[in-house]
C-alpha positions in Angstrom: -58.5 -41.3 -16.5 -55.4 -41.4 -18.7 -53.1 -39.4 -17.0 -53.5 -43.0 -13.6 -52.9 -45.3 -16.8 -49.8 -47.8 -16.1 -49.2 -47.8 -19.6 -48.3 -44.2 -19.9 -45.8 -43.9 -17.1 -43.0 -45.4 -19.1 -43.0 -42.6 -21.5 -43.5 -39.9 -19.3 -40.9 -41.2 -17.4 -38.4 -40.9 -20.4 -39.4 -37.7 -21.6 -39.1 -36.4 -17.5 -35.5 -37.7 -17.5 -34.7 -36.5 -20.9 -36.1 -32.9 -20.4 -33.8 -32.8 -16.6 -31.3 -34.1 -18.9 -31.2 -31.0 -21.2 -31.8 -28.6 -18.5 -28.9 -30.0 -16.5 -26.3 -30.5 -19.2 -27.3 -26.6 -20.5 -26.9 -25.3 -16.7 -23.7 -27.2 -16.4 -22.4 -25.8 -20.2 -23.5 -22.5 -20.3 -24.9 -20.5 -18.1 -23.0 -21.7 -15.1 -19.5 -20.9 -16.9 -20.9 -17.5 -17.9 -22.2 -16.3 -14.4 -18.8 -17.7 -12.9 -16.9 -15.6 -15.5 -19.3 -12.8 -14.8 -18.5 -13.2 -11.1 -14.5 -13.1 -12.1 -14.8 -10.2 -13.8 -16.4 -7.9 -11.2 -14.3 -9.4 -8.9 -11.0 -8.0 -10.9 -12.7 -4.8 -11.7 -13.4 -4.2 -7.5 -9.8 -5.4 -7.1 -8.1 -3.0 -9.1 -10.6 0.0 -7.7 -9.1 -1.2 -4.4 -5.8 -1.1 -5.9 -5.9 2.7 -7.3 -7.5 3.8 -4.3 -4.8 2.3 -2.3 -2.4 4.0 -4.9 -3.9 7.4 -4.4 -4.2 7.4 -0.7 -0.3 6.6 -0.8 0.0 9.3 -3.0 -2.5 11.7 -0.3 -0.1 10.6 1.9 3.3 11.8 0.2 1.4 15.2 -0.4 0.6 15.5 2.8 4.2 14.6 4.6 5.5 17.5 1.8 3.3 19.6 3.0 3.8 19.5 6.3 7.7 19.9 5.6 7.0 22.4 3.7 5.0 24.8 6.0 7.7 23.6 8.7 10.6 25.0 6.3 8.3 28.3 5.8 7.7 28.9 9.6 11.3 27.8 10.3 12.6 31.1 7.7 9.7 32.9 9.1 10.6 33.0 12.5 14.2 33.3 11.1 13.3 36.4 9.5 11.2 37.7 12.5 14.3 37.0 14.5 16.6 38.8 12.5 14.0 42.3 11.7 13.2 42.0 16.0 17.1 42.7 16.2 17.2 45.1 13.7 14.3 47.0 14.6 15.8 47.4 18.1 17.8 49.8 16.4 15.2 52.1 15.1 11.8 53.5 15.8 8.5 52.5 16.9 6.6 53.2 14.1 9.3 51.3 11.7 8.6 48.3 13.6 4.9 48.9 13.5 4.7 49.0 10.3 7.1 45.9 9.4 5.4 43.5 12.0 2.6 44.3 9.9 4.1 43.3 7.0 5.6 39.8 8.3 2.1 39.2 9.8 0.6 39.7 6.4 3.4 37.7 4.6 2.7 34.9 7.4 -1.0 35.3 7.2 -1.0 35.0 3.0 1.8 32.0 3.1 -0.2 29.7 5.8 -3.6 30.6 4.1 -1.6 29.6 0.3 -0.6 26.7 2.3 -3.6 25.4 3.4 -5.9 26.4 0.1 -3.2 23.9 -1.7 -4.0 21.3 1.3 -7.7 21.9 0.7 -7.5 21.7 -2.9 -5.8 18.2 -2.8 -8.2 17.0 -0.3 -11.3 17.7 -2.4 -9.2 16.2 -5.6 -9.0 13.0 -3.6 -12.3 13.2 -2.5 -13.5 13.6 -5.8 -11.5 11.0 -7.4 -12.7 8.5 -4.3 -16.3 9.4 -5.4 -15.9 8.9 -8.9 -14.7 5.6 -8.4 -17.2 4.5 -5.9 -19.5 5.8 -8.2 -18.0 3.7 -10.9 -17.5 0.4 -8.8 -21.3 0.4 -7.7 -22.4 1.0 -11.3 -20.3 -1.6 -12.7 -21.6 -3.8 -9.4 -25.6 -2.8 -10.2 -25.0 -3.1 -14.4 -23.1 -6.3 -14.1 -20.5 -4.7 -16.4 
C-alpha cells in the first residue's frame, strides 16, 4: 500500500509544511489585517451613532428645560391677567365676567394644548431620528458596511 511506504513520507511531509506555510503566512497578511480593519470600522461608525445620539438627547434636553420655562412664563402672565380681569370684573356684572372667564379659559386651554403639541412634536422627532439611526447602526452591523 503506498500511502504506509517510508519512502513517501518525506515528501508529504514537505508539501504538509509548505501548504500550512501558505495558509499561515496568507491568514497572517491578508485576511487577518482586513477583518481587524473591518472590526475598526464598525467600531467608529457605532461610536459616532453613540455620539449623535448623545448630541441629540442634550439637545431633547435643552428643548425641554425651554419648554418648561416657557409654559411657566405663560401660566405666570396668565394667572397675572386672571388676577388683574378678577379685580376688574369686581366692578361690573355677572354676565361680563361670565363671558370673559370664558375667554381666558379658552386662551389657557388653546396655549397649554399649542404647548404641549410642540412638546409632542419634538418627542416624535427624536423618536424618529433615534429609530433611524438604530435602524442605520444595525444595518451597517448585519451588512458589515
Amino acid at each position: 500500500m503506498p500511502q504506509l511506504d517510508i519512502s513517501t513520507y518525506s515528501s508529504q511531509l514537505f508539501w504538509l509544511f509548505v501548504s500550512l506555510l501558505v495558509l499561515v503566512v496568507t491568514l497572517h497578511r491578508v485576511v487577518i489585517p482586513q477583518y481587524i480593519t473591518l472590526i475598526q470600522t464598525r467600531k467608529n461608525t457605532i461610536n459616532a451613532k453613540i455620539y449623535d445620539i448623545e448630541k441629540i438627547e442634550a439637545s431633547n434636553h435643552t428643548r425641554a428645560a425651554a419648554i418648561a420655562e416657557i409654559t411657566r412664563q405663560s401660566k405666570e402672565a396668565l394667572r397675572k391677567l386672571l388676577s388683574h380681569e378678577r379685580h376688574a370684573l369686581s366692578q361690573e356684572n355677572i354676565s361680563a365676567r361670565a363671558a370673559i372667564f370664558a375667554h381666558e379659559r379658552k386662551r389657557l386651554r388653546f396655549e397649554m394644548k399649542k404647548i404641549g403639541n410642540e412638546a409632542l412634536a419634538m418627542d416624535k422627532n427624536l423618536s424618529g431620528v433615534r429609530d433611524d439611526i438604530h435602524k442605520h447602526i444595525c444595518k451597517s452591523w448585519i451588512t458589515g458596511a
